[in-house]
BABADO-956610 format. One record per residue (C-alpha): x, y, z; residue in three letters. Coordinates in pm, whole numbers, padded with zeros to 5 digits, always signed. Last residue first. Layout:
N
XYZALA
...
This chain:
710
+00371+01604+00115UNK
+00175+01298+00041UNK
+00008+01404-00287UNK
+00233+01631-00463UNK
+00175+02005-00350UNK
-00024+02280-00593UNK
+00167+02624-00650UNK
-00100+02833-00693UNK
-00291+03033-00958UNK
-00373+02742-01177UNK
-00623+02908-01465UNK
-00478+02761-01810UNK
-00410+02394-01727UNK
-00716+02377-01522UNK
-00926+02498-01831UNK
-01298+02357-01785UNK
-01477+02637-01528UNK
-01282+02968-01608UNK
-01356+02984-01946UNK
-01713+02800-01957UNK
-01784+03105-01748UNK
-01875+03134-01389UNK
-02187+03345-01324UNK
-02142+03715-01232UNK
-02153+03847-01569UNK
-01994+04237-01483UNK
-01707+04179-01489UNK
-01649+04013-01785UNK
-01861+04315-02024UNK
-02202+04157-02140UNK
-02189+04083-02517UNK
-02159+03677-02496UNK
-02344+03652-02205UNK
-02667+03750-02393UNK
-02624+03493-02656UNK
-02567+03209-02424UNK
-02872+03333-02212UNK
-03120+03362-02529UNK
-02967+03028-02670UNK
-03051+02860-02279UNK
-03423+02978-02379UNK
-03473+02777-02696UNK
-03273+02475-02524UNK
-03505+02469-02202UNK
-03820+02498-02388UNK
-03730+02186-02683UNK
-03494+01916-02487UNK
-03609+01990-02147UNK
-03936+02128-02127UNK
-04053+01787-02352UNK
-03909+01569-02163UNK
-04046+01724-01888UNK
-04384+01667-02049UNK
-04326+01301-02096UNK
-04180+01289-01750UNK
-04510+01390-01605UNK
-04748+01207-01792UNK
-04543+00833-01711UNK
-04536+00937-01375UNK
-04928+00950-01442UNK
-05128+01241-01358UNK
-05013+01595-01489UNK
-05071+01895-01288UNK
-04747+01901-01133UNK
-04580+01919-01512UNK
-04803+02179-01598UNK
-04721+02400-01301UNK
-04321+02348-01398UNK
-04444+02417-01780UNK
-04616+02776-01644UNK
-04308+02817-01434UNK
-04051+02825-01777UNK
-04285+02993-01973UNK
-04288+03304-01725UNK
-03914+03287-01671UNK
-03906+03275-02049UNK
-04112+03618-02060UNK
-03893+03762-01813UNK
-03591+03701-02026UNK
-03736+03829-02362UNK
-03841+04142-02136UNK
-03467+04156-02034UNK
-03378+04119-02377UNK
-03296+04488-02495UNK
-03178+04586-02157UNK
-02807+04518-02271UNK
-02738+04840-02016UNK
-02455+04649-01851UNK
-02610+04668-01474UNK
-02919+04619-01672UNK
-02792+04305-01877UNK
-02623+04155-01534UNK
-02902+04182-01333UNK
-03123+04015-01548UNK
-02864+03723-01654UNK
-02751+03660-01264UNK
-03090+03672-01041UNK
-03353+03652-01197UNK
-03188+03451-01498UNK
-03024+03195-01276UNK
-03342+03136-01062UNK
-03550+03067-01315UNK
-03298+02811-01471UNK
-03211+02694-01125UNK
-03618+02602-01145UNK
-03624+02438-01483UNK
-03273+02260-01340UNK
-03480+02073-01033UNK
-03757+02015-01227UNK
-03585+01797-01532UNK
-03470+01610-01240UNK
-03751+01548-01044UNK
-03931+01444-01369UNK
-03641+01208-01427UNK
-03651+01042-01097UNK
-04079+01034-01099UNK
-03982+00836-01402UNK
-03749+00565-01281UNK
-03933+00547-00997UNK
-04279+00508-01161UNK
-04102+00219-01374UNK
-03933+00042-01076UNK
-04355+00045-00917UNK
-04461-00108-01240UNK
-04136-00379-01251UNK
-04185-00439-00896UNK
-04534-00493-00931UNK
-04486-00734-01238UNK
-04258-00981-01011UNK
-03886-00868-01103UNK
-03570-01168-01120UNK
-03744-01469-01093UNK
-03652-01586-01471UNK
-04034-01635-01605UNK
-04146-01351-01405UNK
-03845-01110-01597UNK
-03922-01253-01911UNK
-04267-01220-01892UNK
-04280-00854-01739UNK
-04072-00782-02015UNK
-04269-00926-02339UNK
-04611-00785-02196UNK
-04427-00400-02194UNK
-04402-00317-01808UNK
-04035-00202-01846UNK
-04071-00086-02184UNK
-04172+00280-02027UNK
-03791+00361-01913UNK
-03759+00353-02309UNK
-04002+00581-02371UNK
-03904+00840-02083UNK
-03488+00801-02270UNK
-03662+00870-02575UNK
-03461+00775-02895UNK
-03610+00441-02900UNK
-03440+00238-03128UNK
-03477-00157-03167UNK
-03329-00329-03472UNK
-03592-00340-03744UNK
-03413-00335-04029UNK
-03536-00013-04144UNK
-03402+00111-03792UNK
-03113-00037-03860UNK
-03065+00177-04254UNK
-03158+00475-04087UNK
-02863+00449-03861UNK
-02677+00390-04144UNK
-02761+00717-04275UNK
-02702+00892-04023UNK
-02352+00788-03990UNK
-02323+00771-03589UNK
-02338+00385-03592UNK
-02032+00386-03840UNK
-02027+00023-03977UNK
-02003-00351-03792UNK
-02370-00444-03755UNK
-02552-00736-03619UNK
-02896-00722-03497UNK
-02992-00833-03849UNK
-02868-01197-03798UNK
-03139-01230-03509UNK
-03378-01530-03753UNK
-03041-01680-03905UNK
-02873-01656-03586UNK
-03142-01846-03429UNK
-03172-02077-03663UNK
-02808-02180-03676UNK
-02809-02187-03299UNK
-03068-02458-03257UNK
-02932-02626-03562UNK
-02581-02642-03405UNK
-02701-02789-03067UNK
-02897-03090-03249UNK
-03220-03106-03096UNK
-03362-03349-02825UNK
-03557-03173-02601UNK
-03285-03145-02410UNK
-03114-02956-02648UNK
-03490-02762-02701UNK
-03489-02654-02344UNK
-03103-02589-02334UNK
-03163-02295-02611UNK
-03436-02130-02436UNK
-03302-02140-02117UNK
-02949-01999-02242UNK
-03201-01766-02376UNK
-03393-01662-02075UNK
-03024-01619-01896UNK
-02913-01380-02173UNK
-03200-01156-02131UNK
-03141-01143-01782UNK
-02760-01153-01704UNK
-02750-00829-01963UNK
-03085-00651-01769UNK
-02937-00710-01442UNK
-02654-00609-01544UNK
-02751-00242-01660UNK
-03003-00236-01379UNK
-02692-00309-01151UNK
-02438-00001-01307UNK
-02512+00243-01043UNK
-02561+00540-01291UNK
-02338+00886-01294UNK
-02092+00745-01616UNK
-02398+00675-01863UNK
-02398+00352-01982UNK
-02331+00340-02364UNK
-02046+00164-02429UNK
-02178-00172-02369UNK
-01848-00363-02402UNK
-01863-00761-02458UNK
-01635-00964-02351UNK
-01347-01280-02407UNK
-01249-01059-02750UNK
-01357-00725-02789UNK
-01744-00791-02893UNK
-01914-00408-02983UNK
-02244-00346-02772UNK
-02334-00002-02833UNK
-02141+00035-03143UNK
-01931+00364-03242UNK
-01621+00279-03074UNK
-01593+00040-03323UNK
-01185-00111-03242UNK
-01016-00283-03522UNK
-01038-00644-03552UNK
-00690-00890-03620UNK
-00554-00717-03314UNK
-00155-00622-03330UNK
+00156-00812-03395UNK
+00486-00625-03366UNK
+00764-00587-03661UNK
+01106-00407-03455UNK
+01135-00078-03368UNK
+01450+00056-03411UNK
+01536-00068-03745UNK
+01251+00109-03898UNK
+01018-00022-04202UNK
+00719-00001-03953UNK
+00638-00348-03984UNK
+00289-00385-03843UNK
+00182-00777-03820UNK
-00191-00874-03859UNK
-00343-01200-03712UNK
-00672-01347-03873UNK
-00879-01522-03623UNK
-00920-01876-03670UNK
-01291-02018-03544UNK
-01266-02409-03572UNK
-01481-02535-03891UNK
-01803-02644-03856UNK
-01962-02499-04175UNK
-02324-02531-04219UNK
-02485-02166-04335UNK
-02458-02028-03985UNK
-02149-02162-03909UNK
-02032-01973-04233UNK
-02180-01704-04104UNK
-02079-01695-03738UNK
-01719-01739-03856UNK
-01734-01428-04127UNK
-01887-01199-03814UNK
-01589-01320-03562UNK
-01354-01226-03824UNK
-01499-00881-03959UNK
-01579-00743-03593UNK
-01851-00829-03337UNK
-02053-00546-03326UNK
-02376-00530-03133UNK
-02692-00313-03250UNK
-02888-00177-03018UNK
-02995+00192-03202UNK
-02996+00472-02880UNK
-02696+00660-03088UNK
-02335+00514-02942UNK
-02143+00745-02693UNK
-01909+01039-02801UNK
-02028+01166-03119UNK
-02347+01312-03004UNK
-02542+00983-03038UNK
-02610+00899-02690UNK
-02527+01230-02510UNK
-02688+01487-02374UNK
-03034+01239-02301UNK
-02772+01025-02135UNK
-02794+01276-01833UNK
-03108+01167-01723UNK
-03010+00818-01724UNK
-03189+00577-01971UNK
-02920+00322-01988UNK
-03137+00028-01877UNK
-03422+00140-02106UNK
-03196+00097-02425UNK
-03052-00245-02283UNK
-03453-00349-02243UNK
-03554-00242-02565UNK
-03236-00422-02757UNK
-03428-00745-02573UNK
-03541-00972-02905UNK
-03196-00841-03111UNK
-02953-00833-02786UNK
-03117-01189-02666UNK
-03049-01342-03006UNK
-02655-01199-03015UNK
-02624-01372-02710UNK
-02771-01706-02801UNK
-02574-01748-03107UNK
-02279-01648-02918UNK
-02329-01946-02681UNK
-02362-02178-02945UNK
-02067-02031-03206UNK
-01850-02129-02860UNK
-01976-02455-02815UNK
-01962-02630-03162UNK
-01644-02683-03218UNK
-01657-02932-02901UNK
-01350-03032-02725UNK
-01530-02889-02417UNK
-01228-02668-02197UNK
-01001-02637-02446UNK
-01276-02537-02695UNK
-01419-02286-02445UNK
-01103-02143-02368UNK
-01013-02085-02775UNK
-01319-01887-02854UNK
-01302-01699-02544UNK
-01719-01554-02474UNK
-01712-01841-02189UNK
-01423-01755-02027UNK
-01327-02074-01832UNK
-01188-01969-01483UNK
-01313-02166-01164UNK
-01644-02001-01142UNK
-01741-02047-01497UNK
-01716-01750-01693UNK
-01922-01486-01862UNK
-01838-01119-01969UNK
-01934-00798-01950UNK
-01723-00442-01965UNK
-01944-00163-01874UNK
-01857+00174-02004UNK
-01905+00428-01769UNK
-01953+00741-01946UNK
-01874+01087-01952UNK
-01935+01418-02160UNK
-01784+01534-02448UNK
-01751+01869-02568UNK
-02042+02086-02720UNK
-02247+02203-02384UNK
-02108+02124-02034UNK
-02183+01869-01744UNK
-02307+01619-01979UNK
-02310+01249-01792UNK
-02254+01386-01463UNK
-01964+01278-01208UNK
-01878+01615-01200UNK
-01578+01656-00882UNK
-01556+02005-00794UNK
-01165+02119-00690UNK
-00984+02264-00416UNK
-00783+01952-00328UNK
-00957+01818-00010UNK
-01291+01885-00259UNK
-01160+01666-00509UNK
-01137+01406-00248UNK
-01484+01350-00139UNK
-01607+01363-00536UNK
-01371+01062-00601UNK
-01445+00868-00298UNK
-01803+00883-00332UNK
-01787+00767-00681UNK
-01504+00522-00577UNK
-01763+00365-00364UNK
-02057+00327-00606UNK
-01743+00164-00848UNK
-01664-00037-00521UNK
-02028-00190-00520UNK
-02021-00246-00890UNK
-01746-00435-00896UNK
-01815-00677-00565UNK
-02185-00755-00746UNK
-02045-00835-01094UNK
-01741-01027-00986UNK
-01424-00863-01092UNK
-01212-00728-01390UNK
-00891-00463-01302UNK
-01023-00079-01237UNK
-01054+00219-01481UNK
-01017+00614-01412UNK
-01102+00862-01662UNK
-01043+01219-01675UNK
-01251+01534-01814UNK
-01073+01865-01770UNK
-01082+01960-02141UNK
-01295+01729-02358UNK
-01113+01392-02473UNK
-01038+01191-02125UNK
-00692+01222-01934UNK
-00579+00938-01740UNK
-00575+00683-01462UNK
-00564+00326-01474UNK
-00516+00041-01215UNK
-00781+00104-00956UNK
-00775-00196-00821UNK
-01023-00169-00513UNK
-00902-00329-00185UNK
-01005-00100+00012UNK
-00636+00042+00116UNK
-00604+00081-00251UNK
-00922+00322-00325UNK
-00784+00566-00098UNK
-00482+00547-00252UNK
-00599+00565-00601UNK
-00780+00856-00479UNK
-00508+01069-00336UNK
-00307+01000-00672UNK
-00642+01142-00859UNK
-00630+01426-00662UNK
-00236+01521-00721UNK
-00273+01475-01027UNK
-00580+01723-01065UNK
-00464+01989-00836UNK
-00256+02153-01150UNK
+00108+02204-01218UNK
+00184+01861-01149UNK
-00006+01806-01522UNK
-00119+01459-01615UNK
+00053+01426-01900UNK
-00218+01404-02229UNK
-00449+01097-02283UNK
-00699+01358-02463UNK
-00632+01655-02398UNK
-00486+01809-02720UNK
-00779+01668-02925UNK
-00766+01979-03133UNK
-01110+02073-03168UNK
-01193+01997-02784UNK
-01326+02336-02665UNK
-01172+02660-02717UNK
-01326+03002-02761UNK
-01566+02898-02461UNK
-01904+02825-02541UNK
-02166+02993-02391UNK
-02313+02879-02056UNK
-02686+02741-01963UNK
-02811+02485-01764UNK
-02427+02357-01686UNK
-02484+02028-01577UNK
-02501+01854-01216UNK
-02809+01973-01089UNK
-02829+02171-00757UNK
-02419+02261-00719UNK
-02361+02284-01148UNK
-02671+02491-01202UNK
-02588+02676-00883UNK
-02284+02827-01072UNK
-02050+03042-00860UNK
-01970+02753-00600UNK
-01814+02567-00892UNK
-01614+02856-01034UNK
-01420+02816-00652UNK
-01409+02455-00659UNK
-01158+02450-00998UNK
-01316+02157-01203UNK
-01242+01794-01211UNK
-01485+01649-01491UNK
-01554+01260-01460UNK
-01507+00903-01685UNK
-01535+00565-01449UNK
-01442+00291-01678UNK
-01632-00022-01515UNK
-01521-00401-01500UNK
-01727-00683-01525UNK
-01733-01071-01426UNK
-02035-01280-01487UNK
-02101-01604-01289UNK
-02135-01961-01345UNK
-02124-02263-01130UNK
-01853-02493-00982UNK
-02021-02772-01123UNK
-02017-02592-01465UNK
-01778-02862-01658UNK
-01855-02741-02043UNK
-01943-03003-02278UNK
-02227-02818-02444UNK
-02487-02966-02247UNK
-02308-02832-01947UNK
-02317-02498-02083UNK
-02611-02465-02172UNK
-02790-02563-01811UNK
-02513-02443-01625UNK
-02602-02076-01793UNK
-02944-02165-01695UNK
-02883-02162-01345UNK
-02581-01938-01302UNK
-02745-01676-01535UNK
-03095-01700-01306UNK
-02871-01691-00961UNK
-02686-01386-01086UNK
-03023-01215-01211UNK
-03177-01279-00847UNK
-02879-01104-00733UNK
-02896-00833-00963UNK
-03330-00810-00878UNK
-03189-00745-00506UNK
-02854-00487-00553UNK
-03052-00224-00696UNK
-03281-00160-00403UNK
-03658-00181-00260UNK
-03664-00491-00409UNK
-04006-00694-00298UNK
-03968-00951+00015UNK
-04299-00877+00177UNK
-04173-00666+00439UNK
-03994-00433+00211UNK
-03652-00494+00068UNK
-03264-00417+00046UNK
-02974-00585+00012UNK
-02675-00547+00206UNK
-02314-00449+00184UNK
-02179-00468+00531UNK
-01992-00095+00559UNK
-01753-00092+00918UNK
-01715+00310+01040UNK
-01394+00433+01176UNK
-01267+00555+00905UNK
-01367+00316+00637UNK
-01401-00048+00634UNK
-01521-00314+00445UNK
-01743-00632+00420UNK
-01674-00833+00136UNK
-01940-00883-00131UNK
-02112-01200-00243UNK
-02255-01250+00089UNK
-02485-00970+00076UNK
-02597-00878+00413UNK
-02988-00871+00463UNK
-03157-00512+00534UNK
-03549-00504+00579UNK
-03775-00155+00503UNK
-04099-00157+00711UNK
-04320+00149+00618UNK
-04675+00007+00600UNK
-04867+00248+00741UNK
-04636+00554+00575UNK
-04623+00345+00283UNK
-04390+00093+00072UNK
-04410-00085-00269UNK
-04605+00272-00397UNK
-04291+00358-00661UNK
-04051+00296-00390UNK
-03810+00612-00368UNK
-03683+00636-00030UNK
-03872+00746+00286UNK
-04110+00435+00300UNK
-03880+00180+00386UNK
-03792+00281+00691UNK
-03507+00103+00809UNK
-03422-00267+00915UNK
-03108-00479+00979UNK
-02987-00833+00906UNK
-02659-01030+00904UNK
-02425-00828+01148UNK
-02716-00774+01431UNK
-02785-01122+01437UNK
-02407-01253+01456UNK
-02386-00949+01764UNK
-02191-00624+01783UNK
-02258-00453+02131UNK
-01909-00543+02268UNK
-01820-00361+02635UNK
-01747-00044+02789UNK
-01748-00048+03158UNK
-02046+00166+03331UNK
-02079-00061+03540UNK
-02399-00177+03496UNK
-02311-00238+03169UNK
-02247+00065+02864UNK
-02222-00041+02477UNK
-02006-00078+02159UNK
-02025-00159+01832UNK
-02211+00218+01770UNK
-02434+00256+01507UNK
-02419+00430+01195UNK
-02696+00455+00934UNK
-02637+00383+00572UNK
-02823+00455+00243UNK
-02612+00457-00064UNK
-02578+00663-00366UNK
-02293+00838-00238UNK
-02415+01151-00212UNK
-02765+01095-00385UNK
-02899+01310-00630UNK
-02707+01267-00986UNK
-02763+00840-00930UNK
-02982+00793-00658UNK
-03287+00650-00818UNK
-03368+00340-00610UNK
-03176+00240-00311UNK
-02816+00116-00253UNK
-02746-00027+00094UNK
-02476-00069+00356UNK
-02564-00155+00669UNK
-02318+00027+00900UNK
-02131-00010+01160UNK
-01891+00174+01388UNK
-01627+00171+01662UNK
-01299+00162+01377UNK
-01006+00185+01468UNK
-00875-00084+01253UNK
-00756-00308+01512UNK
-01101-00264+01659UNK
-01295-00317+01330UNK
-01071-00665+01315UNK
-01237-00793+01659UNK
-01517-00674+01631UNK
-01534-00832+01234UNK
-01421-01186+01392UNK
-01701-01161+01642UNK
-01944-01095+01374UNK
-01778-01416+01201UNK
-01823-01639+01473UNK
-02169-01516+01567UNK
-02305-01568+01185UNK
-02167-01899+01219UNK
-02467-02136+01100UNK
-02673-01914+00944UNK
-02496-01625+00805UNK
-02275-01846+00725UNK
-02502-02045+00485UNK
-02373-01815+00230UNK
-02059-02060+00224UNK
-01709-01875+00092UNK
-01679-01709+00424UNK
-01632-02047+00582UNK
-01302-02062+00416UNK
-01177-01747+00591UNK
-01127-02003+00894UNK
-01314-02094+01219UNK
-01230-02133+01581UNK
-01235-01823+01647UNK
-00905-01625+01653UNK
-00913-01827+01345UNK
-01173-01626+01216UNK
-00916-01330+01225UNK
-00636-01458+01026UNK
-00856-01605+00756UNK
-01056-01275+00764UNK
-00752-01072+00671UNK
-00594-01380+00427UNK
-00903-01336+00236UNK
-01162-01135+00305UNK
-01277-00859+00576UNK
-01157-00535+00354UNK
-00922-00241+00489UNK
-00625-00452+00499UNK
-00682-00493+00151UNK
-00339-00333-00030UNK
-00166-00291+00312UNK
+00177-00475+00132UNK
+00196-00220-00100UNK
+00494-00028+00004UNK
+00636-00320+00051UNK
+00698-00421-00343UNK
+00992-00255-00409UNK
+01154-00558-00196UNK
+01004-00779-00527UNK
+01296-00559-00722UNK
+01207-00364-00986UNK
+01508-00430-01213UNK
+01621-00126-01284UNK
+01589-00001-00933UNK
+01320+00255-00858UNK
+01413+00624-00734UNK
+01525+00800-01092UNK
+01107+00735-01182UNK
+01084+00995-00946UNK
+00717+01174-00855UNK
+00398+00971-00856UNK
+00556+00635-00716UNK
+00896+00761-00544UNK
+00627+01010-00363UNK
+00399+00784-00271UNK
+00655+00599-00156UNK
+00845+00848+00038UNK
+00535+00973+00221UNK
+00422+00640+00390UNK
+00195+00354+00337UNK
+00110+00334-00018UNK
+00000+00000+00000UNK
């Protein structure tokens, strides 16, 4: 771990510091990676304290059968910690651009008074493995009331238990008294268990030893904006919403790509930041391996090594926190938003999928899964089934990316349009077809060597495909990559919906092998009848993406339409038939999803109102621009008549529809009056923080910033 001052600084600072040869005693300064998380050799040494072992960690029955051992364990460790704390750890309903955190916790002591007023241990096995809240309080979409508030925390098993500060997190799930998800982490779980099932199902028909089971592994680019913390505090568009609601353009944006992947600047607070959260991130036992600049100017990206679906995607929800916690100990804003600012990029968190059995066979690895079944027919079988339940489910993938924020940005040249189409590369596409039309032949990828003609550099190999950063769902070898989440969203819908739709045709397919069809002619069918889904052009190329919808591959441009397929016939089918979402919880998920939009789309007409009466107004009289103020006041009337309109609607459904509709077409009209306005109002006398000074660290560092660990 980064333990100590001189490391941190040999690591960020002098390369002249490390041996040639990296020696393994260059290695200590990690040795606290984890210390911070009860698993593995931490929990091994601590169980034993107890009679027990980490091993018993690995059995959900635990919680049953040892749930004191192991709570007395966690005491024991929280202690050496320093930590007096606990929390259940939970991740409710429409938190993403709202929520701090997107978790709800509540703190309680570990520790207790007796008679004697001696302190003593108040941390039992039943008080680690189950908790309960109000349910009511959090977004529920009519699951929970104020008569019927009880909200029910169960530990997830599948993620470690961690700490921070002095407070223990046990990742939970979260649900109402009848057993219905109140949470994201719930219907993911039930998706695990339905990809594990019929996954096992396929798989083992295909030759494929599943008896350890199946899971899916992801890992998650995290893209964000560090801005100076100063500008932040003087735009309350950016402090109550997230985006910029209106700002002109500065005279320099992205043209020249001079950002992208350029040094990380010790002139600035950003490396210093991002070092700080690494760290952080390190003593939990996160990996976050990568760190760099994104395309627009002060966007950044970090990205951690693969994991389990459930463990990844409660440390990316942590590293959010983390992030925007330690950009403010560094003077800066962390935007976690999907479009922060107008006409440059905004941020996404691609999710990076893939299948394997529990002991290590990659499932989408052509040359894995023959090793592993000695049957040419395995891996063109699973694909086959994939590529089905992206063609009959694009509506679902669509709806599970429907973030406020992704309105800004599908499409614009930095994430795929809202077409599901999957690309899978010239090779991989040539195999399937010949399969497809009969061949059986063993799937060779081409290999292509680059001989640069110097002596210097000798001939490398590189990737047979090309990358298609232009396809929602592009194959990349061993995964798939659906590019188009948006970077603020807790990531479980999104794999919910993937383990899901796959799951239901794994089912499919092993229904009619058992049934007694050929394996081959089940696939070749269905890739014959989904072939369409598949696309390896320019998805931004309008007319191309004319050409898919012609096809018939799903598109729904509306982020409140697509939200809306969740209690389409089809869905509430598939998600009954695989045990995942009961039709309730997909009706009451859909109300969320929409009342969270709504609230959103309110919350930035009103900073909008706000912004004009009392910046843009101001400003053009103090100027003597007064040629627009009545322009202004008459979109500060339009602006509360759609706000009124919106409350006046009935449905959820009603209401987002119309603040759709404020967003994208009133919104736009009037930012264009603002924009245009602050464009001939003297500097100092526009009192909101220009796209200038918000987005050009590089340019606007007026002090000396230290190295992280000084």
């Amino acid at each position: 771990m980064l333990a100590s001052t001189a490391a941190v600084k040999a690591l960020a600072r002098s390369e002249a510091t490390r041996t040639a040869t990296r020696a393994m005693a260059s290695l200590a300064a990690y040795e606290d990676f984890g210390k911070n998380v009860f698993t593995g050799k931490v929990a091994d040494e601590y169980l034993k304290k107890h009679g027990a072992s980490g091993e018993i960690l690995k059995d959900p029955a635990w919680t049953v059968n040892s749930a004191d051992t192991v709570a007395n364990a966690v005491f024991d460790w929280a202690i050496d910690r320093g930590a007096n704390v606990y929390c259940h750890w939970f991740q409710p309903m429409a938190a993403s651009g709202v929520r701090h955190g997107l978790t709800g916790q509540v703190h309680n002591m570990m520790l207790e008074f007796d008679s004697n007023m001696e302190v003593k241990q108040d941390f039992k096995g039943k008080t680690l493995v189950k908790g309960e809240t109000d349910g009511s309080s959090y977004p529920n979409g009519g699951l929970r009331g104020t008569h019927q508030a009880g909200g029910y925390l169960a530990v997830d098993t599948s993620s470690p238990i961690f700490c921070r500060g002095d407070t223990i997190f046990i990742p939970s799930a979260f649900v109402s008294y009848y057993g219905a998800a109140l949470d994201e982490k719930t219907p993911l779980l039930r998706a695990n268990a339905a990809i594990d099932k019929e996954g096992s199902r396929l798989f083992s028909l295909l030759g494929l030893d599943t008896s350890a089971g199946v899971q899916t592994n992801i890992g998650l680019e995290q893209e964000i904006f560090l801005i100076p913390r100063d500008e932040y505090y003087r735009r309350p568009d950016l402090q109550m919403t997230g985006r910029t609601i209106m700002g002109r353009n500065a005279p320099r944006g992205q043209e020249m790509c001079d950002h992208y992947m350029a040094p990380l600047s010790s002139a600035t607070a950003a490396l210093a930041c991002m070092q700080e959260i690494q760290d952080e991130a390190w003593r939990l036992g996160i990996p976050l391996k990568t760190r760099h600049r994104e395309v627009a100017p002060n966007q950044f990206e970090f990205a951690p090594l693969y994991g389990t679906n459930t463990t990844q995607i409660d440390q990316n929800v942590m590293v959010m926190q983390i992030i925007e916690e330690t950009a403010a100990k560094h003077g800066l804003a962390a935007l976690l938003q999907e479009k922060p600012f107008n006409d440059v990029n905004g941020s996404g968190k691609h999710n990076n999928w893939s299948i394997a059995t529990r002991d290590g066979v990659q499932v989408f690895s052509p040359d894995a899964v023959l090793k592993a079944t000695g049957n040419d027919v395995a891996f063109p079988v699973i694909m086959a089934a994939v590529i089905s339940a992206v063609d009959e489910h694009g509506d679902l993938m669509r709806m599970a990316i429907a973030s406020p924020g992704n309105d800004f940005r599908l499409g614009a040249c930095e994430a795929p349009p809202a077409i599901v189409s999957t690309y899978l590369g010239d090779d991989m596409t040539n195999y399937l077809e010949a399969f497809m039309n009969g061949s059986s032949a063993k799937y060779e990828p081409g290999k292509k060597t680059l001989d640069l003609g110097t002596r210097e550099i000798m001939p490398f190999e590189v990737p047979a495909e090309d990358r298609n950063r232009t396809s929602p769902f592009p194959y990349g070898g061993a995964r798939f990559e659906f590019r188009a989440v948006g970077s603020a969203q807790n990531v479980s819908l999104v794999n919910t919906v993937l383990n899901t739709i796959c799951a239901e045709k794994f089912a499919e397919f092993a229904d009619k092998i058992e049934g007694g069809a050929d394996p081959a002619d089940v696939a070749r069918e269905s890739l014959k009848k989904h072939w369409k889904v598949i696309f390896n052009g320019d998805n931004y190329d309008e007319s191309n993406q004319q050409m898919l919808t012609d096809r018939g591959v799903w598109r729904i441009d509306s982020g409140v339409e697509a939200i809306a397929r969740l209690t389409a016939d089809k869905n509430i089918a598939l998600f009954e038939k695989m045990g995942v979402f009961t039709a309730d919880e997909l009706a009451a998920r859909q109300d969320v999803l929409h009342d969270h939009y709504t609230g959103t789309v309110e919350m930035e007409a009103l900073c909008m109102i706000d912004m004009i009466n009392q910046h843009v107004i101001p400003s053009c009289k103090a100027a003597g621009v007064t040629g627009t103020v009545s322009e202004l006041e008459s979109a500060v009337s339009t602006l509360k008549d759609a706000v009124a309109a919106i409350h006046a609607a009935e449905s959820s459904l009603d209401k987002a529809q119309l603040s759709r509709t404020l967003r994208l077409e009133t919104m736009i009209d009037i930012r264009a009056i603002c924009d245009d306005v602050e464009g001939i109002i003297p500097a100092d006398m526009w009192t909101l923080a220009t796209y200038k000074e918000l987005l050009f660290l590089d340019q606007h560092t007026v002090t000396e910033p230290e190295y992280f660990g000084e």
